[in-house]
N, C-alpha and C positions, 0 to 999 in steps of 0.2 A: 244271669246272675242278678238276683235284687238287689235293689238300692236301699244303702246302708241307713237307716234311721238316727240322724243325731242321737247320743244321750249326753246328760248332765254331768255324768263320771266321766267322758274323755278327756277333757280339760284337766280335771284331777289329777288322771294318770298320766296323762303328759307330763306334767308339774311334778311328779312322784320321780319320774325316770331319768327329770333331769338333775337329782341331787340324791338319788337311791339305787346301788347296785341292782336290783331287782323288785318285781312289785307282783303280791298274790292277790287278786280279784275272786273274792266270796260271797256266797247268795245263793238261793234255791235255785235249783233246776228250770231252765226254760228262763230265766231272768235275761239273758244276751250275755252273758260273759264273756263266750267263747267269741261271739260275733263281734263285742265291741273288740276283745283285744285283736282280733284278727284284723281289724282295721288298720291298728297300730304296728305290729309284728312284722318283722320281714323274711321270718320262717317259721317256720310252725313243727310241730311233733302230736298227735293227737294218741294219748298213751289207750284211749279206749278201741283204736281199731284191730277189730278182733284176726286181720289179716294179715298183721307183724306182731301177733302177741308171742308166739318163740322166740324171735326174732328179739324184739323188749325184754322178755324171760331171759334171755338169754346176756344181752347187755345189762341190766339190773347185778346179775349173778357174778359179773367177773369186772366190768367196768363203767360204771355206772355214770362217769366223765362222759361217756359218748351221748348221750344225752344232751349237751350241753353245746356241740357243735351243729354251727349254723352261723349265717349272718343273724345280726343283734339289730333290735332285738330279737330277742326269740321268744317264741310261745309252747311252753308245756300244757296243754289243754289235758285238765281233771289227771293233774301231776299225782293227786290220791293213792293214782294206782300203784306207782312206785314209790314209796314216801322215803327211799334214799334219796331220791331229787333233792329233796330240800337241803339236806347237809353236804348235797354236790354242789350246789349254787353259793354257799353258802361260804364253802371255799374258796371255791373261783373267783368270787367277789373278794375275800378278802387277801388271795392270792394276788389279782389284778389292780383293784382299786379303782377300777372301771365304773360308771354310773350306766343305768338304761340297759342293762343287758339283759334282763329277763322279766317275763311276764311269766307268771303261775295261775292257773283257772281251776276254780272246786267248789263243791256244793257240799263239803262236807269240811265241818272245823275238825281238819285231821289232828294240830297242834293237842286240841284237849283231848282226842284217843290216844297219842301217842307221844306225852308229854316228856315219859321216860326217857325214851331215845331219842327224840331230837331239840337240838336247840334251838333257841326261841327265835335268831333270826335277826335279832334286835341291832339297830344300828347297817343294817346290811339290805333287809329284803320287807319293804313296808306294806301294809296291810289296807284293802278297800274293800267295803263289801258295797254292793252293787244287791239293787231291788226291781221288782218288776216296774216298770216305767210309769211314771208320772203323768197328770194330767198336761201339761205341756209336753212332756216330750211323745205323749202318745197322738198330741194334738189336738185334743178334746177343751183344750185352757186355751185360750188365744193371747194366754201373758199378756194382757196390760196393766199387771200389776204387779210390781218386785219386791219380793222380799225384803231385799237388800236396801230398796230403797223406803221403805217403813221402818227399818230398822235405821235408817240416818234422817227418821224425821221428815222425809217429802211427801209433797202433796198428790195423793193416788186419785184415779177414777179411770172407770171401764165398765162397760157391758157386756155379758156372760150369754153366751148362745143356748146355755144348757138350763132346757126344762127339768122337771120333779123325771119323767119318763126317763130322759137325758142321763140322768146322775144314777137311776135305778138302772139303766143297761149299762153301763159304764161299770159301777159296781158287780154287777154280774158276770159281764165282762173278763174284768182283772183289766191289769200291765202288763200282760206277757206277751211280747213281741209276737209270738208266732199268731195270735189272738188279732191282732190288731187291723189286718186286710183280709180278714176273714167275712165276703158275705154272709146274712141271713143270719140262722141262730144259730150257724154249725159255729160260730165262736165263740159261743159260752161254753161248748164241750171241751177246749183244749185245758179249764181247772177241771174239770172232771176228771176227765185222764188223768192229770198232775197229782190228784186227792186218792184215786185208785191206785195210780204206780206208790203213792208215797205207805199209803195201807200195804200192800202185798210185797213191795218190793227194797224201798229205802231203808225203813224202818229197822230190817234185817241187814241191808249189806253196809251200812255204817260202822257195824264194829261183828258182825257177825255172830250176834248174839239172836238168838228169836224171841220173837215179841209177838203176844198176843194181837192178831189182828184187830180181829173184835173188840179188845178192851182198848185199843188205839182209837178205832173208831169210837169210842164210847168218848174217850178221853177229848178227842179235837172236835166232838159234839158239843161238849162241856163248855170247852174253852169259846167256841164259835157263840154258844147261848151267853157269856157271860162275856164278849168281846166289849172291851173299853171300860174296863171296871177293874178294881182291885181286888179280885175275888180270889178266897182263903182254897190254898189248898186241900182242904177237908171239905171245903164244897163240892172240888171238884172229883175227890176219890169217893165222897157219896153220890155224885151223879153217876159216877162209873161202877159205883157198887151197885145201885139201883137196875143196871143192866142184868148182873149177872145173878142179884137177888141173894149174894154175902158180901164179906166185907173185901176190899182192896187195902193191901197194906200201903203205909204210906210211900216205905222203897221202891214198889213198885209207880207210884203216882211221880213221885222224884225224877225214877228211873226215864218216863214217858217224856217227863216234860224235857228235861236233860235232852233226849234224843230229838225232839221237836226242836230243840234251839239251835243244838249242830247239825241242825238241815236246813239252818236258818229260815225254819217256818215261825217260829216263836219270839216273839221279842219282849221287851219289858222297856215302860216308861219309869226311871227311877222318879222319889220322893222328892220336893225342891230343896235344895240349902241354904234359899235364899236367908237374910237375916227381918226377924220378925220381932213387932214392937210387944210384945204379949209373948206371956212363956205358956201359952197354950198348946196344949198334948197335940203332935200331927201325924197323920197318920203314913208311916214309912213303907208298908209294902209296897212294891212297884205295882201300876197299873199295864194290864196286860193286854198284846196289842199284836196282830197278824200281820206278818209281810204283809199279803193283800188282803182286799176283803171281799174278793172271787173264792176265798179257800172256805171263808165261814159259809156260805152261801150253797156252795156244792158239800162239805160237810152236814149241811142239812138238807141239803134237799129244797133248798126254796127257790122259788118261783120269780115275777114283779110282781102277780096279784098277790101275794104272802107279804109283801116288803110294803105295797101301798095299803095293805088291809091292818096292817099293823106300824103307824109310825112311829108311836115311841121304840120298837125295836132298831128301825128304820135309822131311826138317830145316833145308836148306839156303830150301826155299820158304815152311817155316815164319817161319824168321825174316825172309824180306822182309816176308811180312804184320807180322810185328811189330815190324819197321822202320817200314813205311807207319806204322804205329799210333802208334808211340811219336814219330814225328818229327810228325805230326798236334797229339797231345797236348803235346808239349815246346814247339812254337810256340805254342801257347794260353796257355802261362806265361812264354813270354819266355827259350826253354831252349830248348839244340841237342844234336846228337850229335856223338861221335868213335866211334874203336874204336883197340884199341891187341893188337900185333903187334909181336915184339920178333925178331931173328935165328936165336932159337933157335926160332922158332915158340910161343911162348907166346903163348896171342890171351883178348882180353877182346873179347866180342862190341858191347858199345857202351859209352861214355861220357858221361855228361849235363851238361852246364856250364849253371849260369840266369848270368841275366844280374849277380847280385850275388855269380859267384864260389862258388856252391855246385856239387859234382858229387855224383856217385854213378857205380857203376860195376854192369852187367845183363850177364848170360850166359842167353841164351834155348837154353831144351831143350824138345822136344816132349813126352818123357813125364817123370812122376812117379818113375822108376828114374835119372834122369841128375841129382838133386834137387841130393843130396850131394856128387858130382864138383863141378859146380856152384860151388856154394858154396863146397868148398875153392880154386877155383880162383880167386873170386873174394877172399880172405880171404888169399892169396898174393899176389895183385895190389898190395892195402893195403900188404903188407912193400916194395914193390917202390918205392914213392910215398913222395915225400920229404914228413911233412907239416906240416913245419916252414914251409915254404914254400906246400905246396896246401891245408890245415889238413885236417881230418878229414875223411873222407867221407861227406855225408849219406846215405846209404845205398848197401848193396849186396843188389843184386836178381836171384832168377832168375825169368824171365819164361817160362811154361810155358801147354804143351796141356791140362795135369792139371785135374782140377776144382777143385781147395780152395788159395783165397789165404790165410795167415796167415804167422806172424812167428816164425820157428824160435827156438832157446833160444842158439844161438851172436850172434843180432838178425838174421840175413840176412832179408829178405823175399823169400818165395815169392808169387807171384802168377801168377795165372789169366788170359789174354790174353781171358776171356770175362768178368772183373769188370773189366777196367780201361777207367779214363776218365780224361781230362786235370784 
């Protein structure tokens, strides 16, 4: 049996189970869902084995309660498959008043297919989603730099093991657990796989509808070309129109993305709220951002020599990884992201809200030459922010490929995406 890999959500779920009848852990395929809760659980049910599926068929059909016994917690692993589970649990919880009795694991936002029939849950059975693993928890961060502790103002520094090569295998790479003790190059194959199974396979068995493969692929081409940007969906159903040489309707462009996000491949950085001193136009579409950034990668077909032959792309895949990271990290504190985009194109690459009302504001650059831009850009942002109303901002950060995190003399933090940890 392997040895289990820390992740940054156990602590979470721990915390969930001890004031929440039950807790569902959500996330793409291959992320450790089933692995972390199985660490936690002290029985299990795995509803996908195809060697009790009558057996399941069979309990589903007359008593769907039997599911539910075992010592607690318990683990319904890819619960999907019967989606009575949910308003079994759901019961039982409010029947008993019991905290920590169940874990639910899925890769699929069943809630939004099947919103008709079941209830939401709320107050009863709380929600984590869970992403392919972080540079710390995959080990490649040697954390000496905390989130947590930038965000209360202390003084950081650390050096970063990971060269330009470093950060291009990594990226190539992914999060995903199974990738991670993989000699040689056979470990960049496990997105590969993940990008084929999601083409032929998920696509369709999420709500059983069929879906062009081809224009799937056309579409997470699109998206992977225009990663880290807030790009119009008319761009994207002309890139996928361009494929097949007419037009794409836009329901169906809808339709794609929609299913991209209940496989939780898709995400989206919302617009900021912060309060601004000028009532200048800003621009509100969310900026769009991939679980990982293993998926853009294998969606195209790229290489390291493609990634080091073109930096400015390079930048653009940099910073998903350090998205993935930082929105990793900021849920471990109780903190989220924005990005802000004004008409004149002035962009702050992210924004951090915790939940007591503190931000800061991060401009991620891959090399140690883009340090100072940076920094000025972000120390203009400040002028921009009213903060009589948003108060001061607990920090501003450029978030870098470079080796050396410390604290410039203007206070901006520089940081090493290879020291940081939540």
């Amino acid at each position: 049996m392997k040895e289990y890999m820390p992740r940054i959500i156990d602590k979470i779920l721990k915390n969930k189970l001890e004031y929440m009848g039950a807790v569902v852990i959500e996330g793409p395929k291959w992320c450790g869902k089933s692995t972390t809760a199985k660490n936690i659980a002290k029985s299990l049910i795995e509803l996908q084995d195809p060697d009790n599926k009558i057996q399941y068929d069979n309990i589903n059909a007359t008593k769907p309660s039997l599911f539910l016994e075992g010592e607690k917690p318990r683990l319904l692993d890819e619960w999907q498959m019967y989606p009575v589970i949910w308003d079994s649990i759901r019961t039982d919880v409010d029947r008993t008043g019991l905290k920590g009795q169940y874990i639910l694991t899925g890769s699929t936002n069943m809630l939004n297919i099947n919103h008709k029939t079941m209830h939401s849950g709320t107050g009863r059975i709380a929600k984590l989603t869970m992403r392919p693993m972080s540079l710390y928890e995959s080990g490649d961060s040697n954390g000496k730099v905390s989130l947590e502790d930038i965000i209360n103002g202390k003084d950081i520094s650390g050096v970063s093991n990971l060269e330009l090569e470093d950060i291009i295998n990594v990226i190539i790479r992914g999060g995903w657990p199974e990738s991670i003790n993989i000699p040689g190059d056979n470990k960049y194959k496990i997105v590969r796989d993940y990008v084929y199974s999601l083409y032929n396979e998920e696509v369709r068995k999420i709500d059983g509808v069929e879906r062009d493969k081809i224009k799937m692929e056309a579409l997470l081409k699109s998206l992977s070309r225009n990663i880290s940007t807030s790009v119009s969906k008319s761009t994207i159903a002309s890139d996928v129109a361009n494929v097949f040489s007419k037009e794409v309707s836009m329901p169906t462009v809808n339709d794609y993305l929609i299913t991209l996000e209940k496989l939780f491949v898709l995400e989206y950085v919302p617009a900021t709220n912060l309060n601004l001193r000028s009532s200048i136009q800003l621009r509100t579409s969310p900026k769009l951002e991939l679980v990982d950034p293993s998926i853009a990668i294998a969606a195209l077909g790229l290489n390291r020599n493609d990634l080091i032959n073109d930096l400015n792309f390079m930048g653009f895949i940099f910073e998903n990884l350090c998205y993935r990271d930082l929105k990793i990290y900021a849920e471990a504190i109780d903190a989220n992201l924005f990005y802000y985009r004004d008409n004149k194109d002035f962009e702050v690459d992210f924004i951090l809200k915790t939940a007591n009302d503190k931000w800061g504001a991060i401009e991620v650059k891959l090399g140690a030459k883009q340090i100072d831009e940076a920094a000025e850009t972000l120390k203009k942002f400040k002028t921009k922010v009213d903060l009589k109303k948003s108060g001061e901002p607990a920090f501003l950060m450029v978030l870098t490929g470079s080796s050396l995190s410390y604290v410039r003399e203007d206070g901006v933090y520089v940081v090493s995406i290879g020291n940081l940890k939540n």
